[in-house]
C-alpha positions as CSV (number, residue, x, y, z in Angstrom):
1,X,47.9,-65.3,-79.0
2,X,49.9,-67.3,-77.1
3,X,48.6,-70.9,-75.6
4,X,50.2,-71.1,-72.3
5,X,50.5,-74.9,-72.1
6,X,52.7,-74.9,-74.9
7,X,55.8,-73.4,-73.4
8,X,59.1,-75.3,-73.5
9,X,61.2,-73.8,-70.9
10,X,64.1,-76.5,-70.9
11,X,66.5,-74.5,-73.0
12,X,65.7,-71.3,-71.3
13,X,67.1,-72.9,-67.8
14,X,69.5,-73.8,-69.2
15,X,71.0,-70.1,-68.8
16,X,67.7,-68.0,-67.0
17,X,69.1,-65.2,-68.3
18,X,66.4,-61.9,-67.4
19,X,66.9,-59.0,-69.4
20,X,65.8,-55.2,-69.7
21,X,63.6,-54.4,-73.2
22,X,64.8,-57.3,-75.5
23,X,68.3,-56.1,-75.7
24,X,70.1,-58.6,-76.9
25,X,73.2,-56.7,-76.9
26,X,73.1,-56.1,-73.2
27,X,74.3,-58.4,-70.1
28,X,71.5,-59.6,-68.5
29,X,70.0,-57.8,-65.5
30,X,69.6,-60.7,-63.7
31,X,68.5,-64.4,-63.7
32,X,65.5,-66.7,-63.4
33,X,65.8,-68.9,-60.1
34,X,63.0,-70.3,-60.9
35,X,60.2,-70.4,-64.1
36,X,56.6,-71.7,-63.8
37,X,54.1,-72.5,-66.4
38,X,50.6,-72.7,-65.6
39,X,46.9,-71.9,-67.7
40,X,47.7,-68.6,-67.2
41,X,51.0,-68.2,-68.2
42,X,54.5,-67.6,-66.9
43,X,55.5,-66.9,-63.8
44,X,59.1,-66.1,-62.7
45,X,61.5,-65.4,-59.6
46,X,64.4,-63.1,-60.7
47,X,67.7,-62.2,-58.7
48,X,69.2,-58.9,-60.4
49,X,72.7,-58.0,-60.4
50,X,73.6,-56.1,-57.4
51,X,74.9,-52.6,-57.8
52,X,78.4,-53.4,-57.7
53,X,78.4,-55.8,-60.3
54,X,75.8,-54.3,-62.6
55,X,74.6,-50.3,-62.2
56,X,72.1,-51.0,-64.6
57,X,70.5,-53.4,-63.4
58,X,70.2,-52.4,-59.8
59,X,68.8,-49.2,-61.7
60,X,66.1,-51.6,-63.1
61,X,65.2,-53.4,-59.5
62,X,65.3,-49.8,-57.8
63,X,62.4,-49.2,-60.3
64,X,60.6,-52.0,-60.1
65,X,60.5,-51.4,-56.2
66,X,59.4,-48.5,-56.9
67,X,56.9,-48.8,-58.7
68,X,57.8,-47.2,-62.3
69,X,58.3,-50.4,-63.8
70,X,55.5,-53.3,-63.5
71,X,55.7,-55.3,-67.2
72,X,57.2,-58.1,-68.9
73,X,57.8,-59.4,-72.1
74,X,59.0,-62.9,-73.3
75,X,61.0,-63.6,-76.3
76,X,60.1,-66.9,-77.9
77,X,60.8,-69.4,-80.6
78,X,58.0,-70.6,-82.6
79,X,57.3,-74.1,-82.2
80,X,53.9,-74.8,-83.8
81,X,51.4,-72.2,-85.0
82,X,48.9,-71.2,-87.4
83,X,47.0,-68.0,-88.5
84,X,44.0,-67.4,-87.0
85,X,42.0,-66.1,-90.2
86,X,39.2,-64.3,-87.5
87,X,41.7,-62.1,-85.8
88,X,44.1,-61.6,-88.5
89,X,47.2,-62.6,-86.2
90,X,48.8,-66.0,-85.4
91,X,48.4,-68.1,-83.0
92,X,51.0,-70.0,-81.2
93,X,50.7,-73.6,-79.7
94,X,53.9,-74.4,-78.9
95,X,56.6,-72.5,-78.4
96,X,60.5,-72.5,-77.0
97,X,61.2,-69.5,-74.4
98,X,64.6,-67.8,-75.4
99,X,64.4,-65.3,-72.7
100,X,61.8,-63.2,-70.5
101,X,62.7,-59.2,-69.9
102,X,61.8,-55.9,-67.9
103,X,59.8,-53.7,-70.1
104,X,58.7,-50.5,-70.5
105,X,55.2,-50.1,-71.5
106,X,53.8,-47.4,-73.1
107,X,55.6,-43.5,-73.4
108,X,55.3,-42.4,-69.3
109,X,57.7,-39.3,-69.7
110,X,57.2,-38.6,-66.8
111,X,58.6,-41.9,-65.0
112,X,62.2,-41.1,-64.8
113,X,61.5,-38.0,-63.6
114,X,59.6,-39.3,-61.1
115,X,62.5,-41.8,-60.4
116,X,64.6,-39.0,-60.0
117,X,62.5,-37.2,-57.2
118,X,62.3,-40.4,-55.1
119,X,66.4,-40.2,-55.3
120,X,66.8,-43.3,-57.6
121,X,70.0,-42.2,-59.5
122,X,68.6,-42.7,-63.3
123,X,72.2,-42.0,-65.2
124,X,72.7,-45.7,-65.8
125,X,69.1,-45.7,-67.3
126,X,69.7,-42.5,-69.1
127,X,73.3,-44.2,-70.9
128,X,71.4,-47.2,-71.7
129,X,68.8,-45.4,-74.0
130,X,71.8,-43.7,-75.1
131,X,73.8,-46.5,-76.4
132,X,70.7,-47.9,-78.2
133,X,69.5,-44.8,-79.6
134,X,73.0,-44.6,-80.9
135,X,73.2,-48.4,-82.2
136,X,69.8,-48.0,-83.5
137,X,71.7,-45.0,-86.0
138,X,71.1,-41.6,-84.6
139,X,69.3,-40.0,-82.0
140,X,70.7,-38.6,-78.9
141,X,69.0,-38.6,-75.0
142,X,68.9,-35.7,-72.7
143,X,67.5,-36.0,-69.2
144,X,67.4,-33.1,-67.9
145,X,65.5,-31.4,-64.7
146,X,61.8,-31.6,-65.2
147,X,62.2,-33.3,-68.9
148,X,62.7,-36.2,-71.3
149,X,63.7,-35.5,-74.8
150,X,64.5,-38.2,-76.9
């Protein structure tokens, strides 16, 4: 659990970086204009790359438009926190915000395939999972009509 009044977002805006799944390895897909905290959480404005500068990332905002992308993650530095005995996890009070990204949720296999049919051009999406697959060590990606085989 995480308390949302103890965010610390001043190193984060420092450089708002957004990016897609936690990859660290990546450029960003875009950046945080601005970043709110409330009782409730988080709440962000993003401006992705555009297409010319990043494929990938206009990729990702095509499918957010879309609809075949709705979640985020944040990745955080603990600041203060203990384990909660009850629920057998911990439970941060404070904590620094590294970065926030684009996620995935779940296994849709059919989402880029869907993608696809609406005539967003999923390649960029397809070399992405490729690279990390193959940084990961092994594994190979084939999108292919009507499938997703990783």
């Amino acid at each position: 659990m995480i308390d949302p009044k103890g965010w610390d977002t001043t190193d984060f805006m420092k450089s708002p970086s957004v990016l897609f799944a936690h990859d660290y390895s990546a450029p960003p897909i875009g950046k945080a204009l601005s970043l709110e905290a409330d009782d409730q959480g988080l709440s962000s404005v993003v401006e992705f790359a555009t297409a010319e500068t990043y494929a990938f990332a206009d990729t990702i905002y095509r499918l957010i438009k879309g609809g075949y992308l709705n979640a985020a993650s944040v990745g955080f530095r603990p600041l203060e926190y203990q384990y909660d005995e009850d629920r057998k996890g911990m439970n941060f009070k404070r904590q620094s915000l590294l970065e926030w990204s684009v996620v995935p949720v779940g296994a849709n296999q059919d989402a880029l395939v869907e993608a696809r049919a609406a005539g967003i051009d999923v390649e960029p999406l397809r070399e992405w999972a490729a690279k990390t697959l193959e940084r990961l060590g092994g594994g190979s990606v084939r999108i292919g009509p009507g499938e997703i085989l990783l």
